[in-house]
C-alpha positions as CSV (number, residue, x, y, z in Angstrom):
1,X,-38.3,26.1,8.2
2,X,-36.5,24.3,5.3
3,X,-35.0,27.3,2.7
4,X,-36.6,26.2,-1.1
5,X,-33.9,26.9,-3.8
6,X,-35.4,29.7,-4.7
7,X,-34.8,31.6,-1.1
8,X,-31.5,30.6,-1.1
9,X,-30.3,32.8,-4.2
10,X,-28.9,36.0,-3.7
11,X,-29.9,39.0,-5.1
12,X,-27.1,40.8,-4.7
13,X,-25.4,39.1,-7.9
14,X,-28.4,41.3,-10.0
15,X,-26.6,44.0,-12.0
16,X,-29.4,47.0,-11.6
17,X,-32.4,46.0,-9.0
18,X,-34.6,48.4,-11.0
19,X,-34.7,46.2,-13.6
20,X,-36.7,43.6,-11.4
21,X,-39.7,42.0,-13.4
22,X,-40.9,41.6,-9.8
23,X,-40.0,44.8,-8.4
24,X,-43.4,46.2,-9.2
25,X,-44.8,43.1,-7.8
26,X,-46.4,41.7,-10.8
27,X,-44.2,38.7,-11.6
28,X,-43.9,38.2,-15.6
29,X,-45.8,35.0,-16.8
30,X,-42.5,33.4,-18.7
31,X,-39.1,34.1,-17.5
32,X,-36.4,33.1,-20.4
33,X,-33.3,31.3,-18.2
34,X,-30.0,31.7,-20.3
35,X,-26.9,30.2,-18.6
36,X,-24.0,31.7,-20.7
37,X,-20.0,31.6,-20.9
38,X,-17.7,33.3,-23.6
39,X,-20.4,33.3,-26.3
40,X,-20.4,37.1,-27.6
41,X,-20.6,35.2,-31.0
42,X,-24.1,34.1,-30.2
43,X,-25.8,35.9,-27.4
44,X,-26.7,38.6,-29.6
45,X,-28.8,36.6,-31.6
46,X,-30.4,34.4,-28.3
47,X,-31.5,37.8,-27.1
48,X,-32.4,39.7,-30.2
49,X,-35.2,36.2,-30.9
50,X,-36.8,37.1,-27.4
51,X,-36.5,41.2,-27.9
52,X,-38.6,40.0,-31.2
53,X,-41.2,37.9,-29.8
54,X,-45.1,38.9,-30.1
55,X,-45.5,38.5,-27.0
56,X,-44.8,40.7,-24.0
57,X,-45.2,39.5,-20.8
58,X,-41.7,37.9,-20.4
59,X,-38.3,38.6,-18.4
60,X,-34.9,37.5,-19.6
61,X,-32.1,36.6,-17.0
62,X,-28.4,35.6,-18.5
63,X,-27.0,34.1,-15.9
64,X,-23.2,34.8,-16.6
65,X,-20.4,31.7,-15.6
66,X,-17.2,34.1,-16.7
67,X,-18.7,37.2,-14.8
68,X,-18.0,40.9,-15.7
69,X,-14.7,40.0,-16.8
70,X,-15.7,38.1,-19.7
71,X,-17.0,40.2,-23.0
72,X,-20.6,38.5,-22.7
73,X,-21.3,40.5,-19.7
74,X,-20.6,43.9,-21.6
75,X,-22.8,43.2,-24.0
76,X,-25.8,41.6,-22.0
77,X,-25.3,45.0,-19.9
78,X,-25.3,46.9,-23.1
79,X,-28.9,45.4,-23.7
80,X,-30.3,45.7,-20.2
81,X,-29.7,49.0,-20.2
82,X,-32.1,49.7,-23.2
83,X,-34.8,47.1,-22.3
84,X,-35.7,46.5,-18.5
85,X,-37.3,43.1,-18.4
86,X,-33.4,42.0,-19.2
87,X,-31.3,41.2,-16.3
88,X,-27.9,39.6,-15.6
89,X,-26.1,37.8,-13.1
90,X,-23.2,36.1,-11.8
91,X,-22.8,33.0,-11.5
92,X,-21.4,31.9,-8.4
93,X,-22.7,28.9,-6.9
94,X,-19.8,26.9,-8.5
95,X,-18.5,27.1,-12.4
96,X,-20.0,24.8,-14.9
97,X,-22.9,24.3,-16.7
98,X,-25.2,22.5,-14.5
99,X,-24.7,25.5,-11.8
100,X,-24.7,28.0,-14.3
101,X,-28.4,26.5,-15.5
102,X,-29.5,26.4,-12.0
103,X,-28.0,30.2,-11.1
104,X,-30.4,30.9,-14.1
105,X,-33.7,29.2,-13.0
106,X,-33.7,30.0,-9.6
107,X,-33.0,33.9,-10.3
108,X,-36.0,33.4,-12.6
109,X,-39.3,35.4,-11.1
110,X,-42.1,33.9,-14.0
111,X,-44.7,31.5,-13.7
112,X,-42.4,29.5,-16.2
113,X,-39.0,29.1,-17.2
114,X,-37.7,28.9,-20.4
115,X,-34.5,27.5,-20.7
116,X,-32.3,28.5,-23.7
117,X,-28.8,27.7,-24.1
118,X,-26.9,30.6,-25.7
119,X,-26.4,29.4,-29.3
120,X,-30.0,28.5,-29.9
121,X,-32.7,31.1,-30.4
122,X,-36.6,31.1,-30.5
123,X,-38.3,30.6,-33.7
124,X,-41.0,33.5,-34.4
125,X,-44.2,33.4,-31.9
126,X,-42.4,30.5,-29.8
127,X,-43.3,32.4,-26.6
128,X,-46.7,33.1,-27.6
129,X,-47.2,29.8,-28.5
130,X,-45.5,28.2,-25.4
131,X,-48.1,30.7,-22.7
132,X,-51.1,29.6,-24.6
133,X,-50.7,25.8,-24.1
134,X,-49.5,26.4,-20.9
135,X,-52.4,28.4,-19.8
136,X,-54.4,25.4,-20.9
137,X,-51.9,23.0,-18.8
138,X,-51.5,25.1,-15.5
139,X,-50.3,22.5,-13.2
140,X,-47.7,20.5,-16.1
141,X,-44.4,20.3,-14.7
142,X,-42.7,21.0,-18.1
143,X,-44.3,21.4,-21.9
144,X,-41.5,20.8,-24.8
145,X,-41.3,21.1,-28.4
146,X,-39.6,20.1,-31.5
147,X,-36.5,21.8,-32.3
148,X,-35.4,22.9,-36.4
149,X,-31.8,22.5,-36.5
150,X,-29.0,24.3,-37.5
151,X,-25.9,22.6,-40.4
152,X,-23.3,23.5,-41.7
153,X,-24.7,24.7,-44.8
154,X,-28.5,24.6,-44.2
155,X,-31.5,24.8,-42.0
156,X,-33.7,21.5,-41.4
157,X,-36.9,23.1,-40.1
158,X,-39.4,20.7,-38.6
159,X,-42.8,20.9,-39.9
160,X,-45.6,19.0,-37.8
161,X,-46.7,15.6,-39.5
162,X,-50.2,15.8,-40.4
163,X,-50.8,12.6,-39.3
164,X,-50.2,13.3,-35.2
165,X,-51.5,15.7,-33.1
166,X,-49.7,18.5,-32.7
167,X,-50.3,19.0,-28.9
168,X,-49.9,15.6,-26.7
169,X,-50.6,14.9,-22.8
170,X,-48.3,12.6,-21.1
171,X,-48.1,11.5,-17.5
172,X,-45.4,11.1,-15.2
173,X,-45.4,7.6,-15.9
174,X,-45.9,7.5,-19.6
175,X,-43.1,10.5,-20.0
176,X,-40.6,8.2,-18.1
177,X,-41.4,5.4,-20.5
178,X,-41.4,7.4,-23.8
179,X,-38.0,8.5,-22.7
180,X,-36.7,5.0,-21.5
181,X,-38.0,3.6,-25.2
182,X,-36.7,6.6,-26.8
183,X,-39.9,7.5,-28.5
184,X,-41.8,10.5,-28.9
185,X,-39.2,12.3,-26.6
186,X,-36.5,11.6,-28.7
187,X,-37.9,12.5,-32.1
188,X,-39.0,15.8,-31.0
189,X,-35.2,16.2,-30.5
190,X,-35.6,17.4,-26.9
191,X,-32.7,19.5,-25.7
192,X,-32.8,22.1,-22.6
193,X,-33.5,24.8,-25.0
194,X,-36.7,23.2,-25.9
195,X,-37.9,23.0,-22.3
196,X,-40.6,25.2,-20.4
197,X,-40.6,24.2,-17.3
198,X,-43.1,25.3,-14.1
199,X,-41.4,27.5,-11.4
200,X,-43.3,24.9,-8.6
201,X,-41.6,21.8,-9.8
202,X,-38.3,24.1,-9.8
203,X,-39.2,25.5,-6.5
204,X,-39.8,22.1,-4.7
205,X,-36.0,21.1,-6.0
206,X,-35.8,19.6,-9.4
207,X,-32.9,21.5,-10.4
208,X,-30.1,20.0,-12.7
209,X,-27.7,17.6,-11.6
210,X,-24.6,15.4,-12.1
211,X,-24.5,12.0,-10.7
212,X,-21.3,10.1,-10.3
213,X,-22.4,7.4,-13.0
214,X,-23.3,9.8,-14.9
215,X,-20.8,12.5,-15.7
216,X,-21.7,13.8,-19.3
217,X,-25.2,13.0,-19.5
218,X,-26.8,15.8,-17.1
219,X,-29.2,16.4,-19.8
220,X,-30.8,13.2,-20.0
221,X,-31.1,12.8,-16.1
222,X,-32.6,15.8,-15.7
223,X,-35.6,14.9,-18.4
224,X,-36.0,12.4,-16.4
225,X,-36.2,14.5,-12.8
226,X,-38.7,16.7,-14.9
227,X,-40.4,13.3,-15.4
228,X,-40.8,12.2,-12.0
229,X,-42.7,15.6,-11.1
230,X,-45.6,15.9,-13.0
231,X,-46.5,15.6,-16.6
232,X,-45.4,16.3,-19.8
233,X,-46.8,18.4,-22.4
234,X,-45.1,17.8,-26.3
235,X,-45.8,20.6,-29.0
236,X,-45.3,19.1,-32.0
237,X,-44.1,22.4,-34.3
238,X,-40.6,23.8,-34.1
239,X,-40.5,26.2,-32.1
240,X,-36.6,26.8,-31.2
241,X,-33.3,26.6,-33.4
242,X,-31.2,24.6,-32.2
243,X,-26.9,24.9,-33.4
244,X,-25.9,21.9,-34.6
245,X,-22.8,23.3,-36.3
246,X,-18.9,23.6,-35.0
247,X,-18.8,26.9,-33.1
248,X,-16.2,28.4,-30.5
249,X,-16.5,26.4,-26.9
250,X,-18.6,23.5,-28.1
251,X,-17.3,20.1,-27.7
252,X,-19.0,16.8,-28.0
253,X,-17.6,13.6,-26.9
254,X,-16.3,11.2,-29.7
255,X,-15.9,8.3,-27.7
256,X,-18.8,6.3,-28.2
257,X,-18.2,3.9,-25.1
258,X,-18.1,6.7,-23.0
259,X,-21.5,7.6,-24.8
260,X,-23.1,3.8,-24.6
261,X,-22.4,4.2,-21.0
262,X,-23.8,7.2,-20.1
263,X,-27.3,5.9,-21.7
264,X,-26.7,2.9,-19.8
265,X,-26.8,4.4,-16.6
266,X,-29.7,6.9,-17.2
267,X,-31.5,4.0,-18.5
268,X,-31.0,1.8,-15.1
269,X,-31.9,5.0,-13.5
270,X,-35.1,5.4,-15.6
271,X,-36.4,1.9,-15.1
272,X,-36.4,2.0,-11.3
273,X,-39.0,4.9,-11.8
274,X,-41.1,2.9,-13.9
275,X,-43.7,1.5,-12.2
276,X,-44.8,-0.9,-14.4
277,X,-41.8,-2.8,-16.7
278,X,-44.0,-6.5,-17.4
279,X,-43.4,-6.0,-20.9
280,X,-40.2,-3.5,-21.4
281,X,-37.3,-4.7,-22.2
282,X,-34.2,-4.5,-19.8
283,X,-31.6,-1.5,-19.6
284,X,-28.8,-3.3,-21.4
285,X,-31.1,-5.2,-24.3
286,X,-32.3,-1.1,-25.3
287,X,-28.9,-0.4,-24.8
288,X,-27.9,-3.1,-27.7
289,X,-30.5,-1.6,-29.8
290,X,-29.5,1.9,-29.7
291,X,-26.3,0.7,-30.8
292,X,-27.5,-0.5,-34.0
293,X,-29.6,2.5,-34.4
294,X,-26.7,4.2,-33.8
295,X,-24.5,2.5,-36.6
296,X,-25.2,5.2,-40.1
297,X,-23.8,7.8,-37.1
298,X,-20.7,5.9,-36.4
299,X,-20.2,3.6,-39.3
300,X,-17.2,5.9,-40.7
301,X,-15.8,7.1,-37.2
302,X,-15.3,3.6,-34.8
303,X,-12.9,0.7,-35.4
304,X,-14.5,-1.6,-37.4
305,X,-14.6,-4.4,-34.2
306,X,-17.1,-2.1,-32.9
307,X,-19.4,-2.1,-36.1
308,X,-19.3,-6.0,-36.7
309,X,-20.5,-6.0,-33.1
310,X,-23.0,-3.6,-33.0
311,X,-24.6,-5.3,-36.1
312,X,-24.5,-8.4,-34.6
313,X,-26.4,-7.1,-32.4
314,X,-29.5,-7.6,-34.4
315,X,-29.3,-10.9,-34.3
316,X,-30.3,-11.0,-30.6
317,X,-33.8,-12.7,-30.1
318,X,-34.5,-9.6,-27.4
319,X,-33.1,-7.2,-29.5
320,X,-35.7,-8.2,-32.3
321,X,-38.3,-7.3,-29.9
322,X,-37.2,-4.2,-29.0
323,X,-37.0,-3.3,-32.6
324,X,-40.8,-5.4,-33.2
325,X,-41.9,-2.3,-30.4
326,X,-40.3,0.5,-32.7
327,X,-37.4,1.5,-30.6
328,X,-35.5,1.3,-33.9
329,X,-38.0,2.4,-35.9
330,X,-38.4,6.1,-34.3
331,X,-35.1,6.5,-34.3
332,X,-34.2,5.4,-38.2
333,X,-37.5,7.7,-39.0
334,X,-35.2,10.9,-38.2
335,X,-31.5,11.6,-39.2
336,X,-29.5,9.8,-36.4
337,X,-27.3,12.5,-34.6
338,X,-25.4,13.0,-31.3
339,X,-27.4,16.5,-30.8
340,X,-26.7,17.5,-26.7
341,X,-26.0,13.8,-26.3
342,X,-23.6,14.6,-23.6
343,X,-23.1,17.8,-21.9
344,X,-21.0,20.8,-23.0
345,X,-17.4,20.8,-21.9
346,X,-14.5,23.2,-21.9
């Protein structure tokens, strides 16, 4: 018989076996999944947001990338020690972040996992929140949220418009279309950190990936895996923090050709999952639009060329469409910004 992911990961890279959600053999009903590396700046914080929660049946793994070595591991180990649903491990099925995610999901034991990158923390109630819609959703493959974010010199905290419901259904094949159209998906700011995703769909493979057209964008392709397995449930309250500011480690890319091909290829990937495309536009014609969505971002930081002929852009008959099917319009509604855009490097 085939091994699952989940069989394949080694238990020996768990600091203290006694602090095993599972060991008792009742498995907690969320499992928070934080891949880490050289953040003892922030993981205090991550941690501390979970340790405060109103809600109890959870486990924490920190799945480590610089291993006891590294000062991160101290201090996880400092709090594991105090509080037993915590555990840490090593990562060592290759450095980087997409292994480093996946070490963390698959040591996971819960019903659900909830990712959460290391400088982002839960808002108050987030995990209460998250197990009551997905009690209510048992079979989603992954629920998401709005995220509040982070400056320099403030805190934009997203309040639910009154106007939309604040919990939304989508299927497999409406999710893969909101996120090829950049709609709801988008404007909820969806980063890893806002995901909860269902142990089965993890179980039967859909881990994160990098694809050779897709270097930097591991993010976006593996929304779209999520997609493909199920469906989608949006909660439209902000229930995560996302860091948006310039912290140790971080580094986003600031060449936006390298960027504009990145969504290309996720968006060729996208459309050959979408069953029915009569009346979407084309990979490259959403491509053009983003780029004029795009320009308040870059007006100030890309040759000139390259804004005369992203505006031109809108002078494209199939351009004007996309924008009639408010493409544009969702994404001039919200502040534009790169946001996990393109994956972490160091």
């Amino acid at each position: 018989m085939k091994q699952s992911p989940l069989d394949q990961f080694q238990t020996t890279d768990v600091v203290d076996q006694n602090h095993c959600a599972d060991a008792s053999g009742l498995r907690p009903f969320i499992s928070v999944g934080i891949p880490t590396f050289r953040r003892p700046d922030t993981i205090r914080r991550a941690i501390d947001s979970i340790l405060h929660q109103d809600f109890s049946n959870w486990e924490l793994v920190v799945s480590d990338d610089e291993g006891p070595e590294g000062s991160t591991w101290a201090i996880v180990t400092e709090y594991a020690r105090a509080e037993p649903r915590i555990r840490i491990v090593e990562n060592r099925r290759g450095r980087g972040q997409v292994e480093n995610t996946n070490n963390a999901m698959l040591a996971c034991t819960g019903k659900w996992i909830k990712l959460l990158h290391d400088d982002d923390w839960l808002a108050p109630g987030a995990l209460k929140t998250f197990a009551e819609v997905s009690k209510k959703h048992p079979s989603a493959a992954f629920i998401t949220c709005a995220a509040n974010v982070m400056e320099e010199k403030r805190v934009k905290f997203r309040l639910a418009p009154q106007d939309r419901e604040r919990i939304s259904v989508y299927s497999s094949q409406q999710c893969l279309t909101d996120l090829y159209l950049v709609r709801t998906t988008r404007t909820l700011g969806i980063i890893p950190s806002t995901l909860l995703i269902n142990r089965d769909v993890i179980h039967a493979g859909c881990l994160m990936r990098a694809h050779k057209s897709i270097p930097a964008g591991v993010d976006q392709l593996f929304f779209v895996d999520l997609a493909r397995h199920g469906y989608m449930v949006a909660i439209n309250d902000g229930l995560i923090f996302y860091d948006a500011t310039n912290h140790p480690s971080i580094t986003t890319s600031k060449n936006f050709d390298e960027v504009d091909q990145v969504t290309l290829a996720v968006k060729q990937l996208n459309w050959n999952l979408i069953e029915d495309r009569k009346h979407l536009p084309r990979p490259e014609t959403v491509l053009r639009a983003l780029r004029v969505a795009r320009l308040p971002m870059r007006f100030h930081r890309q040759p000139w060329r390259a804004t005369i002929r992203d505006a031109m852009q809108i002078l494209r008959p199939s351009v004007m469409k996309v924008a009639n099917q408010h493409i544009l319009a969702y994404l001039f509604a919200i502040r534009p910004r790169l946001g996990r855009l393109l994956t972490r490097t160091r």
